[in-house]
HTML snippet that shows the backbone in 3Dmol.js (N, CA, C, O; Angstrom):
<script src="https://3Dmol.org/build/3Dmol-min.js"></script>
<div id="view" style="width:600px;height:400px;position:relative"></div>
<script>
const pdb = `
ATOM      1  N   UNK A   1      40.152  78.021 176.549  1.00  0.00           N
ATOM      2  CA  UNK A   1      41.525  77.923 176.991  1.00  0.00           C
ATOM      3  C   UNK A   1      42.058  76.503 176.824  1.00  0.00           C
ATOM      4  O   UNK A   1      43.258  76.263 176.686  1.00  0.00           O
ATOM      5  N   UNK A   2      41.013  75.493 176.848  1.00  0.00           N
ATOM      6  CA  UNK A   2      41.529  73.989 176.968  1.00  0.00           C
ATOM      7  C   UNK A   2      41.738  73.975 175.387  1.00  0.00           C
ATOM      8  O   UNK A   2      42.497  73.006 175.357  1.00  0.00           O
ATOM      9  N   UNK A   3      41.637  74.273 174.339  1.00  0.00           N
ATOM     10  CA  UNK A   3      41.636  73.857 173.139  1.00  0.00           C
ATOM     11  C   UNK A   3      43.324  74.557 172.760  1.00  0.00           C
ATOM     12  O   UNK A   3      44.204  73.872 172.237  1.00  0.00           O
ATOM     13  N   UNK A   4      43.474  75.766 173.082  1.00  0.00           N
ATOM     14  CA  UNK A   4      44.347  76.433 172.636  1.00  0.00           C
ATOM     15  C   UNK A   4      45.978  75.844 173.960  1.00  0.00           C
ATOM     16  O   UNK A   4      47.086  76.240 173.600  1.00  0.00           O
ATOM     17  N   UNK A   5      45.928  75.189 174.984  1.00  0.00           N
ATOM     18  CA  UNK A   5      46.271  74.222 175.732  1.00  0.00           C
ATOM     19  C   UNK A   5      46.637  73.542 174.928  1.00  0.00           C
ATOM     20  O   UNK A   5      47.707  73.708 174.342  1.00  0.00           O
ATOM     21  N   UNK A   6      45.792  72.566 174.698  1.00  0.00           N
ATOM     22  CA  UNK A   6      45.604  71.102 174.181  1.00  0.00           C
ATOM     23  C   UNK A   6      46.461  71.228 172.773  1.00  0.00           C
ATOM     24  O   UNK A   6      47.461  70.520 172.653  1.00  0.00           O
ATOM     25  N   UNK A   7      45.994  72.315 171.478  1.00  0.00           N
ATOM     26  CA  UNK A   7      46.798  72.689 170.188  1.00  0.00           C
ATOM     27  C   UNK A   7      48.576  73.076 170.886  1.00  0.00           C
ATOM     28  O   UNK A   7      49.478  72.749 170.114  1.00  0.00           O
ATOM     29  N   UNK A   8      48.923  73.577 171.935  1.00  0.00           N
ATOM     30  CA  UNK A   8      50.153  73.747 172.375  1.00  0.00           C
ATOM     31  C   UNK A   8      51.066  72.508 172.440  1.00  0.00           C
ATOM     32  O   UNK A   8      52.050  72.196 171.768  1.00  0.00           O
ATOM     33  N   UNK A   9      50.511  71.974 173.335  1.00  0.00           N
ATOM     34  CA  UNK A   9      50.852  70.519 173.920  1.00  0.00           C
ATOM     35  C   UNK A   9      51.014  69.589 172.677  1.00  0.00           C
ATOM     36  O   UNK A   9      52.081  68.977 172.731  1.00  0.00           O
ATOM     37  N   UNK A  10      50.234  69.291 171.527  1.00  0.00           N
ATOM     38  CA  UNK A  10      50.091  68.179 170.286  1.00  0.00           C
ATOM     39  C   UNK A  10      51.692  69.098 169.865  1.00  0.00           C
ATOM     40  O   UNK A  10      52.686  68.378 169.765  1.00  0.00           O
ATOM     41  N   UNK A  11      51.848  70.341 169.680  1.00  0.00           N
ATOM     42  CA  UNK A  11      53.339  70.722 168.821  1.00  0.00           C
ATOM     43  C   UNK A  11      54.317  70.136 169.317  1.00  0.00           C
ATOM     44  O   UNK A  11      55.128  69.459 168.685  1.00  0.00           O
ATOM     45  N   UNK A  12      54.323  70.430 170.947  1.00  0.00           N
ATOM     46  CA  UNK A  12      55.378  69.642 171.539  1.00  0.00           C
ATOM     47  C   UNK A  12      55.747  68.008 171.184  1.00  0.00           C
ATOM     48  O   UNK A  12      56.832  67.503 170.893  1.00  0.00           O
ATOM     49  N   UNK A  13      54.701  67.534 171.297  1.00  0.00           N
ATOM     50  CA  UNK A  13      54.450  65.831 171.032  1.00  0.00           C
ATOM     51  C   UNK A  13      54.862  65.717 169.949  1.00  0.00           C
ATOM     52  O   UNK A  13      55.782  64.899 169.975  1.00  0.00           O
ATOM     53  N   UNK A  14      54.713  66.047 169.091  1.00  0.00           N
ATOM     54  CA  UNK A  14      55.149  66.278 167.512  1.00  0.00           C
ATOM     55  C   UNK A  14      55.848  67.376 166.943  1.00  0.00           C
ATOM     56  O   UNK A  14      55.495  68.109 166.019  1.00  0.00           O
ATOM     57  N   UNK A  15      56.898  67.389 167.625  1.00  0.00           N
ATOM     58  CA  UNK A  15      57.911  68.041 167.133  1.00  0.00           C
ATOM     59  C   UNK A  15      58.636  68.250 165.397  1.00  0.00           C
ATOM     60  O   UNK A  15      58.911  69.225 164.698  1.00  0.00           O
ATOM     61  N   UNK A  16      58.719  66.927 165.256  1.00  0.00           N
ATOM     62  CA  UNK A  16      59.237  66.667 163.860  1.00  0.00           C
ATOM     63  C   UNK A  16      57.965  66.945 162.521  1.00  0.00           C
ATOM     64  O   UNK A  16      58.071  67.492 161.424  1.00  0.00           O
ATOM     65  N   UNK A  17      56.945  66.378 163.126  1.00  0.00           N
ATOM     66  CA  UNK A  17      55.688  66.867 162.237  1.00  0.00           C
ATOM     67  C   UNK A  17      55.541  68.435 162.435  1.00  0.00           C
ATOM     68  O   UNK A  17      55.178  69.048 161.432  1.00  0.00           O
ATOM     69  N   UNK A  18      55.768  69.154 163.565  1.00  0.00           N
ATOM     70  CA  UNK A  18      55.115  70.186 163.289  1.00  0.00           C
ATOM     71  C   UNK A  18      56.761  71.242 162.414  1.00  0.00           C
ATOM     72  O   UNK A  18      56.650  72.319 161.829  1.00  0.00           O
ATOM     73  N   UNK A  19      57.688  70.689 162.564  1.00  0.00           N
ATOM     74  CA  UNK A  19      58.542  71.292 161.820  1.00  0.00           C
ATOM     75  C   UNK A  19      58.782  70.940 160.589  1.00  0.00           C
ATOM     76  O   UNK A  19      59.473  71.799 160.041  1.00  0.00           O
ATOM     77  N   UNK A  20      58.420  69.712 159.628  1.00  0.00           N
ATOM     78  CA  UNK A  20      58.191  69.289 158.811  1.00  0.00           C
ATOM     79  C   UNK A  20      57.115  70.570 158.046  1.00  0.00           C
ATOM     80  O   UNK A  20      57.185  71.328 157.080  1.00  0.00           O
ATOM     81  N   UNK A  21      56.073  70.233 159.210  1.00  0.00           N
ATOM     82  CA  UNK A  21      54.888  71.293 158.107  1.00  0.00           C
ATOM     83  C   UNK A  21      54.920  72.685 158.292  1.00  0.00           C
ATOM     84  O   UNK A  21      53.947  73.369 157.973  1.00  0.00           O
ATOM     85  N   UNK A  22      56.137  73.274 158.869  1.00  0.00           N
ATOM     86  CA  UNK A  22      56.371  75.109 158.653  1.00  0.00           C
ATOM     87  C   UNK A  22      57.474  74.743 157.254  1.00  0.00           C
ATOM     88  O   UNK A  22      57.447  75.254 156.135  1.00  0.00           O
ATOM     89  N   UNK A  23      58.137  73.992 157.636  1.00  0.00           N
ATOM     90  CA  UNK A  23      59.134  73.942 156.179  1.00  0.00           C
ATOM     91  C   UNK A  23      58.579  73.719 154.873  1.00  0.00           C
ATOM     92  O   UNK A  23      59.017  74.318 153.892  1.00  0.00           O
ATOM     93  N   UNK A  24      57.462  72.735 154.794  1.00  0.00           N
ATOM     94  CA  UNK A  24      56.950  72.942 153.815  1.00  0.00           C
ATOM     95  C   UNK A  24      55.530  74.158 153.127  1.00  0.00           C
ATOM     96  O   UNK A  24      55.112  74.279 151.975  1.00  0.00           O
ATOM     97  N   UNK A  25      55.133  74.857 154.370  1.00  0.00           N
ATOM     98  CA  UNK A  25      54.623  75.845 154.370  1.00  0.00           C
ATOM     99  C   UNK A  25      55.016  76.923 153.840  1.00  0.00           C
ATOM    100  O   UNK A  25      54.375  77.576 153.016  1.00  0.00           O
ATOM    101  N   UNK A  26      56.453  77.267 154.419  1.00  0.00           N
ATOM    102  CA  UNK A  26      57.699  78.333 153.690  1.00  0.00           C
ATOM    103  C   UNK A  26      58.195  78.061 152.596  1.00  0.00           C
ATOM    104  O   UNK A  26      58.574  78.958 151.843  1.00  0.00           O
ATOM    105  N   UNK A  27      58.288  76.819 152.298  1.00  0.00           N
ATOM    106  CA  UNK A  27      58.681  76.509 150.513  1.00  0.00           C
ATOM    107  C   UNK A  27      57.549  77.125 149.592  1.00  0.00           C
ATOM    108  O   UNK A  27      57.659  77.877 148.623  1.00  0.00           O
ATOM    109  N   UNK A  28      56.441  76.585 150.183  1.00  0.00           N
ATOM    110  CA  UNK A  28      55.322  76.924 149.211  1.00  0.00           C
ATOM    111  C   UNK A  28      55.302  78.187 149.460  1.00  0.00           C
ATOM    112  O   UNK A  28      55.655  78.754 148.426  1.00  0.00           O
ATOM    113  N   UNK A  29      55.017  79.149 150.502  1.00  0.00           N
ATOM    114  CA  UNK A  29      54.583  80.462 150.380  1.00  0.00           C
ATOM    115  C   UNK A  29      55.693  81.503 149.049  1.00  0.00           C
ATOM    116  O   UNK A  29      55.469  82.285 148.125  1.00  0.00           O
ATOM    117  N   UNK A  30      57.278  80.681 149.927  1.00  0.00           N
ATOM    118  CA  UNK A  30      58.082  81.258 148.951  1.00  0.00           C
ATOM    119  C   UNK A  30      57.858  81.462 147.199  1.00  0.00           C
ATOM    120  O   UNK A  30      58.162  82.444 146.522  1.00  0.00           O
ATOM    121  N   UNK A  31      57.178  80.082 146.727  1.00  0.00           N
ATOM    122  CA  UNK A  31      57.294  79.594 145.797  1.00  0.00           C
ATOM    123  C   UNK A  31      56.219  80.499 144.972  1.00  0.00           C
ATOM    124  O   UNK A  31      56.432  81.020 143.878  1.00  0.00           O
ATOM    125  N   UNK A  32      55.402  80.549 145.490  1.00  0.00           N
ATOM    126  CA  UNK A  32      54.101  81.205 145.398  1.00  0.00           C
ATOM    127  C   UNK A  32      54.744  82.711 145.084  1.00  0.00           C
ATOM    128  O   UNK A  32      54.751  83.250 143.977  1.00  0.00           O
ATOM    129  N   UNK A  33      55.095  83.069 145.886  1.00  0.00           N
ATOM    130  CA  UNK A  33      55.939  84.851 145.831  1.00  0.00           C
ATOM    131  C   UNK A  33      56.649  85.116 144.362  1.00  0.00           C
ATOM    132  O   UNK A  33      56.419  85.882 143.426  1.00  0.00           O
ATOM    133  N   UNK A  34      57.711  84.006 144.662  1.00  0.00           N
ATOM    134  CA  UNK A  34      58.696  84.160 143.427  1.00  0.00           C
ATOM    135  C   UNK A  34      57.854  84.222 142.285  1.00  0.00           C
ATOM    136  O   UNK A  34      57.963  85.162 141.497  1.00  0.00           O
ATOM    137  N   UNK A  35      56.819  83.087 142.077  1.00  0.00           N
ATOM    138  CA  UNK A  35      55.682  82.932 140.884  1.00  0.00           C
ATOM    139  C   UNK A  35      55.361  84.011 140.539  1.00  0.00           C
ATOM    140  O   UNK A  35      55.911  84.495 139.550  1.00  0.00           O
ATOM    141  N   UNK A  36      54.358  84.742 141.249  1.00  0.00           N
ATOM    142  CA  UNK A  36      54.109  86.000 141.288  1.00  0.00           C
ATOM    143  C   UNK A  36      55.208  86.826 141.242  1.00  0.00           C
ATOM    144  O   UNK A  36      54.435  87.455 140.519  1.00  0.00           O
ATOM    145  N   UNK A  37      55.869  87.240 141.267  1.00  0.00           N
ATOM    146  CA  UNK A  37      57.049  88.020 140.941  1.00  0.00           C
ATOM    147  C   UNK A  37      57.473  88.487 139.878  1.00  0.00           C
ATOM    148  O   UNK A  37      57.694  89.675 139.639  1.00  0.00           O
ATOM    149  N   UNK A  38      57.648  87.346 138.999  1.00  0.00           N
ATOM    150  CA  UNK A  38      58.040  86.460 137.889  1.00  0.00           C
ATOM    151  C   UNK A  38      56.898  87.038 136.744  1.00  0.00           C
ATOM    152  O   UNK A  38      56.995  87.836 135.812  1.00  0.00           O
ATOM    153  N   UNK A  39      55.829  86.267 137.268  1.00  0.00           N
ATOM    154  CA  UNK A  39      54.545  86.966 136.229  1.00  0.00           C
ATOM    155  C   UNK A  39      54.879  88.366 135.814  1.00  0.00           C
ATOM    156  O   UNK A  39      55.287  88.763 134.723  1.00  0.00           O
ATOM    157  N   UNK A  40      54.620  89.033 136.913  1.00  0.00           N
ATOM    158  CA  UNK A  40      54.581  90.584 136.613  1.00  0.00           C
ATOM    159  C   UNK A  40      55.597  91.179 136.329  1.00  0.00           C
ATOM    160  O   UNK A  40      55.547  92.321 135.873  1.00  0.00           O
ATOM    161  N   UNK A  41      56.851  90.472 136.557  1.00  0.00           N
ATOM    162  CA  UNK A  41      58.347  91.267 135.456  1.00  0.00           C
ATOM    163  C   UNK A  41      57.844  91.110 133.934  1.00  0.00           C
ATOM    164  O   UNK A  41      58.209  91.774 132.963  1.00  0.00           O
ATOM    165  N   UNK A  42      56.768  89.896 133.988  1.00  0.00           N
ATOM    166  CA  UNK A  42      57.187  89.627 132.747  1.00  0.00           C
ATOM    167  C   UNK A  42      55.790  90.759 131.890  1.00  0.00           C
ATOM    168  O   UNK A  42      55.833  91.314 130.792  1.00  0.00           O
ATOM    169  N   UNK A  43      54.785  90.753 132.841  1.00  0.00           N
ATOM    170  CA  UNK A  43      54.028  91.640 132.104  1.00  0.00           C
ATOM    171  C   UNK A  43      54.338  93.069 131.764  1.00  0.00           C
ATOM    172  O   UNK A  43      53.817  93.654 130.814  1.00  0.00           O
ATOM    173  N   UNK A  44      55.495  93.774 132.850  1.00  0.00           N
ATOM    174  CA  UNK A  44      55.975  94.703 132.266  1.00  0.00           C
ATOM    175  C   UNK A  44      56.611  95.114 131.800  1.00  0.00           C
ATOM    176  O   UNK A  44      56.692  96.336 131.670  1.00  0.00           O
ATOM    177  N   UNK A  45      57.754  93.872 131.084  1.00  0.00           N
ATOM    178  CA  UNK A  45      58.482  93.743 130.166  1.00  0.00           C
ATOM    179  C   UNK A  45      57.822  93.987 129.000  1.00  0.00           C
ATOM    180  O   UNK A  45      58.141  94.854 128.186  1.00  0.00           O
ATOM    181  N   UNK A  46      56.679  93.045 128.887  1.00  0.00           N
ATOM    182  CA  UNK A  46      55.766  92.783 127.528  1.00  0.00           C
ATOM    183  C   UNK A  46      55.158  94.416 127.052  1.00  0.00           C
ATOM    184  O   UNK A  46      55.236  94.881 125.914  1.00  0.00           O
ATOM    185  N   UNK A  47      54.494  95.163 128.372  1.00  0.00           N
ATOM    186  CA  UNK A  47      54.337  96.194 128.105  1.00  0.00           C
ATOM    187  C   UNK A  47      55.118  97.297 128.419  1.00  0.00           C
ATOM    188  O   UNK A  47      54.643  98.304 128.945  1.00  0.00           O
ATOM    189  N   UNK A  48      56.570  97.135 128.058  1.00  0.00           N
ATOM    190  CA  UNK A  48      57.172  98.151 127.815  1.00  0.00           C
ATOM    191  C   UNK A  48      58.215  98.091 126.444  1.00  0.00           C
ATOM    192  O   UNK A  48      58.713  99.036 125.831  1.00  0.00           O
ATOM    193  N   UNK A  49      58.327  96.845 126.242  1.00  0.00           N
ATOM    194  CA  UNK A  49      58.538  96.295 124.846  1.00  0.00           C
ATOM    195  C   UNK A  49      57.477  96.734 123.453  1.00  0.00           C
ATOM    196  O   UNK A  49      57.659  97.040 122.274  1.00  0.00           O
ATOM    197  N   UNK A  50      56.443  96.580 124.260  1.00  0.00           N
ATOM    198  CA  UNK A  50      55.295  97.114 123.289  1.00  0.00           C
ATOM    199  C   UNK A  50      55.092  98.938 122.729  1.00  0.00           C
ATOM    200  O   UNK A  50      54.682  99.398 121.663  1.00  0.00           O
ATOM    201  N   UNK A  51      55.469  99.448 123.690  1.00  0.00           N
ATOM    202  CA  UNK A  51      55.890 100.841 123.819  1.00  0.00           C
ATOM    203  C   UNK A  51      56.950 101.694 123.042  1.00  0.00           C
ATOM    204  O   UNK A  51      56.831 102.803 122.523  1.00  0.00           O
ATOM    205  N   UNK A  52      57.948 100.904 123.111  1.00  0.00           N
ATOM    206  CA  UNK A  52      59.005 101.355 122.720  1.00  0.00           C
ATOM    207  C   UNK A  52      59.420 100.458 121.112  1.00  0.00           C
ATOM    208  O   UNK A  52      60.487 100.586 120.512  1.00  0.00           O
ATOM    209  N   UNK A  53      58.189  99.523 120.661  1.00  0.00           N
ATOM    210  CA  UNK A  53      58.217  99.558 119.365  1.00  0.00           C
ATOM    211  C   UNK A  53      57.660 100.481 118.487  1.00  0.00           C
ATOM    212  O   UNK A  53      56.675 101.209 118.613  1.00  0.00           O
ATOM    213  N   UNK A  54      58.439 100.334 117.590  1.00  0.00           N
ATOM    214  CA  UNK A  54      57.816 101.863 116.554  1.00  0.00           C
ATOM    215  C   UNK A  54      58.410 101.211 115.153  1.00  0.00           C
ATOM    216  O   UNK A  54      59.390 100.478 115.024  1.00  0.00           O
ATOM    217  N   UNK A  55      57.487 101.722 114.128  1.00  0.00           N
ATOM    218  CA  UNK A  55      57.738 101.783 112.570  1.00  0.00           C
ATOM    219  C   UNK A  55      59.252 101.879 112.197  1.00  0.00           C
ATOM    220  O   UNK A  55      60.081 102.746 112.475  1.00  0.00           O
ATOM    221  N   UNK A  56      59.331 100.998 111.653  1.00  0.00           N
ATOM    222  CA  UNK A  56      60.796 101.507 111.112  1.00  0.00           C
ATOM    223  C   UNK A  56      60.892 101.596 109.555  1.00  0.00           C
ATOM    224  O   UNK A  56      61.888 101.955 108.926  1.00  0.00           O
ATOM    225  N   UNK A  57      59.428 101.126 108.931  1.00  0.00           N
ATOM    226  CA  UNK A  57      59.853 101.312 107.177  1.00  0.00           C
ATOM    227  C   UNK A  57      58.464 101.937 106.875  1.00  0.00           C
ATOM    228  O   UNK A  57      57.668 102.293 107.744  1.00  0.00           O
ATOM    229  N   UNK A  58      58.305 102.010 105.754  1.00  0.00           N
ATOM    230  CA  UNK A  58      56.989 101.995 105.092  1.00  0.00           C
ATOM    231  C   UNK A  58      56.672 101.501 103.642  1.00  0.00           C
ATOM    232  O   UNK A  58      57.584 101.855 102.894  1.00  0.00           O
ATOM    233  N   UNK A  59      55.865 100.926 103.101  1.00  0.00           N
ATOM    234  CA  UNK A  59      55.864 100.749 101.800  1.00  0.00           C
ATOM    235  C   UNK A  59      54.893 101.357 100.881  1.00  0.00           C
ATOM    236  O   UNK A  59      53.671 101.362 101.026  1.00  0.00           O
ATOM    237  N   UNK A  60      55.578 101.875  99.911  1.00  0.00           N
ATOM    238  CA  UNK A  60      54.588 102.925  99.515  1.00  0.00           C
ATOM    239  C   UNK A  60      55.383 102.253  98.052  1.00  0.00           C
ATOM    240  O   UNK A  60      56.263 101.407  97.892  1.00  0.00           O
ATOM    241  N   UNK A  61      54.542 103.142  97.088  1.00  0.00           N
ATOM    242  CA  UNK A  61      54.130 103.084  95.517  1.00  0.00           C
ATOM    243  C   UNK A  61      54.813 104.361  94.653  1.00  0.00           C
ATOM    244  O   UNK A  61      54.309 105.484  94.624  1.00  0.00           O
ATOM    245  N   UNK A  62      56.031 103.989  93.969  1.00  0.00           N
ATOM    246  CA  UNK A  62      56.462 105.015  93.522  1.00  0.00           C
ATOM    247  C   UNK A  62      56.324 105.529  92.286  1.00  0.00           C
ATOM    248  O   UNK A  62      57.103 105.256  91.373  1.00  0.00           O
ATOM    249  N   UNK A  63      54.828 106.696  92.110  1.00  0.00           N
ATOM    250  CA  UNK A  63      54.290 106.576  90.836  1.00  0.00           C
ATOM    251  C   UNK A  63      55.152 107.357  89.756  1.00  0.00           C
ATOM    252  O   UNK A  63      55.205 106.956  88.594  1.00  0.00           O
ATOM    253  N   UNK A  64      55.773 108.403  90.158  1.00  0.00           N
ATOM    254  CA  UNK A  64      56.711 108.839  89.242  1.00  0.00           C
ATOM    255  C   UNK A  64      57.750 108.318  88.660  1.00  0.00           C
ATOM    256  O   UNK A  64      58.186 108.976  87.715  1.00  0.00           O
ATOM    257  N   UNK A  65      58.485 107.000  89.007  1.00  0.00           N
ATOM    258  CA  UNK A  65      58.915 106.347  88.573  1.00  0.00           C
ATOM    259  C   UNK A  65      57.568 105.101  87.519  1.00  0.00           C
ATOM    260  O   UNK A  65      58.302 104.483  86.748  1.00  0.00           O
ATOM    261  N   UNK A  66      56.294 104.690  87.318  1.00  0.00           N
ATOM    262  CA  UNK A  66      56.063 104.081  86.789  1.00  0.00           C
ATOM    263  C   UNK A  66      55.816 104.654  85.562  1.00  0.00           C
ATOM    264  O   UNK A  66      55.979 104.097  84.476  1.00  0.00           O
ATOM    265  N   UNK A  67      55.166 106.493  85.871  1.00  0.00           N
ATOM    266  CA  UNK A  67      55.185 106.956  84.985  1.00  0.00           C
ATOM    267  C   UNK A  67      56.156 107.376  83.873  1.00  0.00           C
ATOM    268  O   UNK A  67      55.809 107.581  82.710  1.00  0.00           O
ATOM    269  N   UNK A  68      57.548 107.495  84.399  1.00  0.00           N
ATOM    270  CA  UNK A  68      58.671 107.541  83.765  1.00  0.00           C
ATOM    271  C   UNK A  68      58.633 106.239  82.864  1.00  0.00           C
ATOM    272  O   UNK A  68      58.688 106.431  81.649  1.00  0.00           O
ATOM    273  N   UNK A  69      58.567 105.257  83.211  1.00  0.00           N
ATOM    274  CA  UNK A  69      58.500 103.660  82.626  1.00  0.00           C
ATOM    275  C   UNK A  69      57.815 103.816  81.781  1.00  0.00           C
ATOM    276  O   UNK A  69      58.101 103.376  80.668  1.00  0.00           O
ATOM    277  N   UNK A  70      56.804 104.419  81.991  1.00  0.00           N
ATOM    278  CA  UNK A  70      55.653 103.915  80.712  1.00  0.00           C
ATOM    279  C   UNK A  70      56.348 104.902  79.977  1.00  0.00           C
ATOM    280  O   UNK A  70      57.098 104.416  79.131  1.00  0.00           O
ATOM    281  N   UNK A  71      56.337 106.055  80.030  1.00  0.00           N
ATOM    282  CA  UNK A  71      56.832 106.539  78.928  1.00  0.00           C
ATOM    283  C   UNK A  71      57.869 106.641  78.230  1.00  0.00           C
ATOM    284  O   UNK A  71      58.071 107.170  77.137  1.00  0.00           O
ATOM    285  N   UNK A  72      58.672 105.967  79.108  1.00  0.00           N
ATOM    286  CA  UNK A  72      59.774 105.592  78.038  1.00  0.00           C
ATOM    287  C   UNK A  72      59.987 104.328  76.703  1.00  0.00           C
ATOM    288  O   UNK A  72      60.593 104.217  75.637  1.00  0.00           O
ATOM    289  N   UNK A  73      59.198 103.649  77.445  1.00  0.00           N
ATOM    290  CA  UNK A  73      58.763 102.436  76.434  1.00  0.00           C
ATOM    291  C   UNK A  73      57.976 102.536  75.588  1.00  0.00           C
ATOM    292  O   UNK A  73      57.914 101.677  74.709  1.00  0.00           O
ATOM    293  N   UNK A  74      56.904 103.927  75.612  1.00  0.00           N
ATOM    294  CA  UNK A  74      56.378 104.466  74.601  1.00  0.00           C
ATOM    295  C   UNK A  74      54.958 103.749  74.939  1.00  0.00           C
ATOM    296  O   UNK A  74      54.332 103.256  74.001  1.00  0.00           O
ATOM    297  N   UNK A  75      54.383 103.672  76.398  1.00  0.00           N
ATOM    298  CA  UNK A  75      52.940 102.859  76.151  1.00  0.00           C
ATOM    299  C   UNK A  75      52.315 104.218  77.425  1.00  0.00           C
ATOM    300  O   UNK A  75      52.790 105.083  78.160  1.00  0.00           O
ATOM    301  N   UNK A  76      50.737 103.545  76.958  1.00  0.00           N
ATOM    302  CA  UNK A  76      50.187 104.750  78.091  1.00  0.00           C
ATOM    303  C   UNK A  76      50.068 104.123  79.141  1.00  0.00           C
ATOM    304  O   UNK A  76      49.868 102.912  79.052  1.00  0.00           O
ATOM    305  N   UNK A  77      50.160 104.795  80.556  1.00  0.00           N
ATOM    306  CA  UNK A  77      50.163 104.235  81.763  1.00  0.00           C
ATOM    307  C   UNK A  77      48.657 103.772  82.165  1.00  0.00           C
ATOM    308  O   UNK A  77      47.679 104.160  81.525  1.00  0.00           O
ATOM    309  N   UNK A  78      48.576 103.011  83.152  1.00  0.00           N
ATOM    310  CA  UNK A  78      47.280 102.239  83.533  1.00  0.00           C
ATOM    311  C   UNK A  78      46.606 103.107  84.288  1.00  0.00           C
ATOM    312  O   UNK A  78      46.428 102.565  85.379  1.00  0.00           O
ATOM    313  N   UNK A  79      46.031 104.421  84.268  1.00  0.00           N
ATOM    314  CA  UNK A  79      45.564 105.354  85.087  1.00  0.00           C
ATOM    315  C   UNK A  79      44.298 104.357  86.499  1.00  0.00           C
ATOM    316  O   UNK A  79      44.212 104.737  87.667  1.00  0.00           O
ATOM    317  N   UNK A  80      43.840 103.643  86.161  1.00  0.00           N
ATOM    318  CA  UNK A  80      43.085 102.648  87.005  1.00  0.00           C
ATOM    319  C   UNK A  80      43.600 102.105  88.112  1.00  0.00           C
ATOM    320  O   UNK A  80      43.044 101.972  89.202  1.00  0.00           O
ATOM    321  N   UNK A  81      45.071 101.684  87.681  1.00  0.00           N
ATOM    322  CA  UNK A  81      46.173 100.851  88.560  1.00  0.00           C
ATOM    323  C   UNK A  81      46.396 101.727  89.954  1.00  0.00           C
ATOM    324  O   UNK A  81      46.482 101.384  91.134  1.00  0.00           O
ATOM    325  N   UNK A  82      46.455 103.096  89.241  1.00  0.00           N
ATOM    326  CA  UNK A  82      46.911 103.883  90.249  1.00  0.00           C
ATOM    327  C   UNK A  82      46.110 104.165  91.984  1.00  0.00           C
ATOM    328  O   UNK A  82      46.574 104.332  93.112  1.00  0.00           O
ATOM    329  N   UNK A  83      44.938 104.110  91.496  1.00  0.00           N
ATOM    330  CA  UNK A  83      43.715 104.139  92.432  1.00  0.00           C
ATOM    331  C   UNK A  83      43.484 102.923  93.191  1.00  0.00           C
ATOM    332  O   UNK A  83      42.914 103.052  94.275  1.00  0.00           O
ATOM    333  N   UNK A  84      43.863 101.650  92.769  1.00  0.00           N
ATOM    334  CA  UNK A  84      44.267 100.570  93.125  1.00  0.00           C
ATOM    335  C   UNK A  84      45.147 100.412  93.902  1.00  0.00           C
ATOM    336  O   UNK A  84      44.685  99.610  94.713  1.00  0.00           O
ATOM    337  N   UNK A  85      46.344 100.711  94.252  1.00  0.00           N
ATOM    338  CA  UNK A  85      47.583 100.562  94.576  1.00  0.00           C
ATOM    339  C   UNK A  85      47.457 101.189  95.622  1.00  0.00           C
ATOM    340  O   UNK A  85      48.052 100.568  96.503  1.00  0.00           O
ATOM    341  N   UNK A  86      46.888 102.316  96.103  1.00  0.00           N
ATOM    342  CA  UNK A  86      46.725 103.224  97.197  1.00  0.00           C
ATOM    343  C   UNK A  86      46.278 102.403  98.679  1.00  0.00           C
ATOM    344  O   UNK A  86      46.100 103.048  99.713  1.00  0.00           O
TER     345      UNK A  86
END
`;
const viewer = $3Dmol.createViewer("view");
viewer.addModel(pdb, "pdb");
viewer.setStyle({}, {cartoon: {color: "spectrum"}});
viewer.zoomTo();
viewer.render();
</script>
């Protein structure tokens, strides 16, 4: 009982210190919160951004057109190339 007394009594005596150190207690806890807050908007931004990306092209090899080419120029096509390109 004398300790929890005695811790009563020092707040009184120190008024300005002990209100000094809840104010800076509440800054930090705040600060701490918002931080955390902050993080995790941002992680589920990241993973919902990630989600809702999707393909929008593709690139592909358009052999009927090379074959048209070659033969119009009158040469034989690179049958090798083709297996390549895939």
């Amino acid at each position: 009982m004398f300790i929890v007394h005695n811790a009563i009594r020092n707040l009184w005596r120190n008024k300005g210190r002990s209100v000094l150190i809840i104010i800076v207690a509440t800054i930090i806890a705040a600060a701490s919160t918002i931080g955390f807050a902050i993080v995790q908007a941002a992680q589920r931004a990241r993973a919902s951004a990630l989600e809702n990306t999707t393909i929008g092209a593709q690139i592909s090899l358009d052999r009927n057109k090379i074959m048209q080419s070659a033969n119009s120029s009158g040469q034989k096509p690179d049958m090798g190339s083709f297996g390549k390109a895939t």
